[in-house]
N, C-alpha and C positions, 0 to 999 in steps of 0.2 A: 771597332765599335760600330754599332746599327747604328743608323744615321734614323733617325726619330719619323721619318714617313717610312719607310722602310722598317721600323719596328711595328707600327702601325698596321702597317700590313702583315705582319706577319703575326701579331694578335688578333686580327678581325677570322685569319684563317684557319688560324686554330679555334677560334669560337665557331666557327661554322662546322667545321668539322667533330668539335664535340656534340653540339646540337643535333649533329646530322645523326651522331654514334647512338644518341640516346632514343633517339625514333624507332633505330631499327631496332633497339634492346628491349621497345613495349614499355616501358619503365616513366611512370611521372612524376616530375619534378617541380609539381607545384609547389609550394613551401620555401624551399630551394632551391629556385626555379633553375637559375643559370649562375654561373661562377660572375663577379664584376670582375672584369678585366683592368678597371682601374678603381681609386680609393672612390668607395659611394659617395654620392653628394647628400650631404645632409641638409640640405638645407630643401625645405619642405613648404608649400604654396605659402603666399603671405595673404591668402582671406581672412575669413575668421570675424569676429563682433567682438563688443564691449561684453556680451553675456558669457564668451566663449573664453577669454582672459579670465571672466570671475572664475574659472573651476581652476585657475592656475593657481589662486593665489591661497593663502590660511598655510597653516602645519600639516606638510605635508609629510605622510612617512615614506620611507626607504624601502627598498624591494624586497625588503622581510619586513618592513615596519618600523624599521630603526634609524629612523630621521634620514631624509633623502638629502643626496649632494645638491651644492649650487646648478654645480654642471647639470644632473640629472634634471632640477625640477626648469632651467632652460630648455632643455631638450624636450622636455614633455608639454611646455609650453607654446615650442615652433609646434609642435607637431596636433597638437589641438586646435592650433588658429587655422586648419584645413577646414573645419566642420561649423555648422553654422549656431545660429542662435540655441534650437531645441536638437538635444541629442536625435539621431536617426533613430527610425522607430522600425524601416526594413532596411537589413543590411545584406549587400551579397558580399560575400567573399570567393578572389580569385585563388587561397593561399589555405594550403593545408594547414598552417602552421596558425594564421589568425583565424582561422575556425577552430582549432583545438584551443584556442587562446579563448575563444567567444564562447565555445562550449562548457569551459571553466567559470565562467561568468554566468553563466545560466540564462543565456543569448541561444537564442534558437534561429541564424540568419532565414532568409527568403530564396537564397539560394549557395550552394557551395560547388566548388572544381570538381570537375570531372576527372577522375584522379585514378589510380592504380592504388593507391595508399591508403591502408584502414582507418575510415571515418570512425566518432561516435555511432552507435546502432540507433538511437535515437533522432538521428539524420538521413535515417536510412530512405525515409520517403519526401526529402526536402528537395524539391530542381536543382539538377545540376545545371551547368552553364558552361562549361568549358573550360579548358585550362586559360591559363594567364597568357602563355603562348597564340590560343585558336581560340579565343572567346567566344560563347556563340551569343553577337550581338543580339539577335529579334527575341530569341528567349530573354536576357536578361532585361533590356527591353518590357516585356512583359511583365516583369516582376514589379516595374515599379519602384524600384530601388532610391532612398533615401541618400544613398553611398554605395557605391564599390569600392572595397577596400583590397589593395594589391601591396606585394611588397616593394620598398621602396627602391632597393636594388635594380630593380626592370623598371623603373617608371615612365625613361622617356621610351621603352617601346610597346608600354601596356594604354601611355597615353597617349601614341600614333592609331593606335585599333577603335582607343574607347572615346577618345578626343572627337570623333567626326560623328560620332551617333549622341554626341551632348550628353551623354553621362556622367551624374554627379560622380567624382573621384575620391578619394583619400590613400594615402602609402604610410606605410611603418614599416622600419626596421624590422629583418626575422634574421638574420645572416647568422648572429655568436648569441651565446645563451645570455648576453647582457641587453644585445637588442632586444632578445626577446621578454625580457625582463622587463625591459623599457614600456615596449608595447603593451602587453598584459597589465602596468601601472596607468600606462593613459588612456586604454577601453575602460577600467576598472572607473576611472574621473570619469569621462566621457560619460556614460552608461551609468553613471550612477548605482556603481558595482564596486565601489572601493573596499566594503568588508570582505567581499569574496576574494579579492585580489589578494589584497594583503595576506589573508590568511592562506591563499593557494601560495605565493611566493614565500609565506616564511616557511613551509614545511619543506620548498624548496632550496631555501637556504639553510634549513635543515642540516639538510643531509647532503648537499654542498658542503657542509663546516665538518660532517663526518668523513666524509671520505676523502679530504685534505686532511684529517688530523691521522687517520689511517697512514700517508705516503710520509710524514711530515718526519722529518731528519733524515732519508733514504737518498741516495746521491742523484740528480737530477740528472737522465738520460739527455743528449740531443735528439732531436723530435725533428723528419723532414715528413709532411704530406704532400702527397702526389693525390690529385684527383683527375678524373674523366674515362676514356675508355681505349681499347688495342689502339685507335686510331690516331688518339690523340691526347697526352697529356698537360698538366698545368700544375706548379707548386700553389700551395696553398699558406699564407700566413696564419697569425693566432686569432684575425678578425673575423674565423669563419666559424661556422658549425664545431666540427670537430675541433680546427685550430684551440679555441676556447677552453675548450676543457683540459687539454694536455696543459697550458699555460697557469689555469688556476692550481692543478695536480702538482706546479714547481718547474716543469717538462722547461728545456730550451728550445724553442722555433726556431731553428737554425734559418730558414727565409725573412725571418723578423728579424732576430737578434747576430745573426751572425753576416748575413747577404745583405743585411739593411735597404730588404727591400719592401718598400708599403702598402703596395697593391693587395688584395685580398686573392686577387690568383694572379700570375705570372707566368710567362712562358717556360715549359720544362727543357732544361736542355743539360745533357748529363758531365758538362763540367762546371755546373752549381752544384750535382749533387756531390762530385769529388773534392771539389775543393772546401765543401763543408762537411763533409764525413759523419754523415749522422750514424748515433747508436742505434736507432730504431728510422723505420723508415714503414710509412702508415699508410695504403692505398685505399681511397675512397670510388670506386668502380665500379663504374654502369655497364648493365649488363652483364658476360661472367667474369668474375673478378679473379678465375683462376688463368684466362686467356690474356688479362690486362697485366698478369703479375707476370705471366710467363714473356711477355711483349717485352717488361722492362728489363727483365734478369738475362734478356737477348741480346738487349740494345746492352745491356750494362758490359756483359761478356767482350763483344764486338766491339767497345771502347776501353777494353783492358780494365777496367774500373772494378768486377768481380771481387777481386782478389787484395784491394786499396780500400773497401768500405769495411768500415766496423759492423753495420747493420749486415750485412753477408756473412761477415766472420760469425756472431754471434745469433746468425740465424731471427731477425730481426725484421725481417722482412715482413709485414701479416696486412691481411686485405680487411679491412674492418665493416662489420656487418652493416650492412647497406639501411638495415630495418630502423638501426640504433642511430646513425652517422651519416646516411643519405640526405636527408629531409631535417631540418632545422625543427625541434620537437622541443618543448619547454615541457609537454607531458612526461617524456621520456629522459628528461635528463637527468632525473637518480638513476636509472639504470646507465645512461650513457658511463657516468662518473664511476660506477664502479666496474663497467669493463676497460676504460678509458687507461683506471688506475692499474687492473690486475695487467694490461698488456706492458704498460712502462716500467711496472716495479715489481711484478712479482717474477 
């Protein structure tokens, strides 16, 4: 057994080492930005006003509209009491994914990430500012900003950069397509954008509810994700990006449900993935994903494991498209769901 500093170290390493992979691969990770090492903390600034409670409270609907849980309209409530009296009126965003969220809302920020990742064309000529990683202080600075809004996943080290230049802050969830759910429900309060929300979320639970009824009685595969790059990988549970979707599809997270392990990434080490034997085995990989697959089926070979996995047997192995599964996307998540589904079940 890893004796708990000693695992510590040995997760701070492999986080440097993905970070370091993904620099060289050109590739940005704003949106999703970096894997949490351990379970997020949810628990989000305690400011906020008497005026900033009032938008928590009345009938409020569900992420299609369909009356919201207790949990839910809690959660949307921590996460509003960041923001002050009058909604912000310039917002920059560090995060691909709460600018495709703002862009849905009909939020045009002050400035967006400097990103490798397809904006709106309609942002084409907004400031950028830099990643969530390398922000460039003096320009955001500049803007003026009302809020920076980052995800909440990086906070204590987007709040180490932004902290010392007294910049208004705010974070939300973007990790699993529920957070992002979340999010896009409390810009919608926030912004006084609630019809738009609604109505973007119910087309999205749409066709959420389609392409579950599509899989619905088909024997549910086990499901292992592997993310990061050659250099270095991480399991990934159901609270991620991708995770999510295979989970709502019926899919077993065998790191969730089999390894009973809670962290949203975990260290990879190839007798978790033997001793849970997954049917499918998902790589999310930066940079080329045919070097990171070819890295694992090395290591797999070299540990005898090859020829004991079912995802081997049944050729199960597949690197899933970086575009779809990279980057935490509520825009993209009818399409995610139905290549999510065609790779598990058909």
């Amino acid at each position: 057994m890893i004796h708990r500093r000693g695992r510590t170290a040995v997760i701070i390493l492999l986080m440097v080492l993905i970070v370091a992979a993904c620099g060289k691969a050109g590739s940005d990770q704003t949106g999703n930005e970096a894997p949490k090492v351990v379970a997020e903390d949810k628990n989000v600034s305690n400011g906020g006003t008497a005026k900033t409670a009032e938008r928590t409270e009345g009938n409020e609907s569900g992420a299609g509209g369909g009356g919201a849980s207790s949990e839910g309209d809690g959660a949307m409530a921590e996460l509003l009491k960041q923001f002050g009296e009058q909604p912000p009126a310039r917002i920059v965003t560090l995060s691909v994914s709460i600018t495709e969220i703002l862009h849905e809302l009909g939020i045009e920020p002050a400035g967006v990430p400097t990103t490798n990742s397809k904006l709106p064309e309609s942002l084409a000529n907004v400031p950028r500012i830099g990643s969530s990683h390398q922000p460039d202080l003096e320009q955001i600075a500049k803007l003026k900003p009302d809020v920076v809004l980052g995800p909440a996943s990086i906070r204590d080290s987007m709040e180490k950069k932004l902290g010392p230049a007294s910049l208004p802050t705010a974070y939300l969830p973007v990790d699993s397509l529920e957070e992002l759910k979340l999010s896009t429900k409390t810009l919608g309060r926030l912004l006084d954008r609630e019809d738009q929300a609604n109505a973007f979320l119910q087309d999205v639970d749409r066709q959420e509810r389609e392409a579950i009824e599509r899989v619905k009685g088909k024997p549910a595969p086990k499901v292992m994700f592997l993310f990061g790059s050659a250099e270095a990988l991480m399991l990934m549970n159901d609270n991620t990006f991708a995770g999510s979707f295979a989970r709502n599809l019926g899919a077993v997270n065998v790191v969730s449900e089999q390894l009973k392990l809670k962290e949203a990434y975990v260290p990879f080490n190839m007798e978790s993935v033997v001793a849970a034997n997954p049917d499918v085995i998902l790589l999310v990989a930066h940079g080329d994903p045919e070097t990171v697959a070819k890295k694992f089926e090395d290591d797999a070979k070299k540990n005898g494991a090859w020829e004991k996995l079912n995802a081997f047997k049944n050729g199960k192995m597949i690197s899933l498209d970086f575009e779809l599964f990279g980057i935490a996307s509520i825009v993209k998540a009818p399409d995610a769901y139905k290549e999510m589904a065609r790779i598990l079940y058909d």
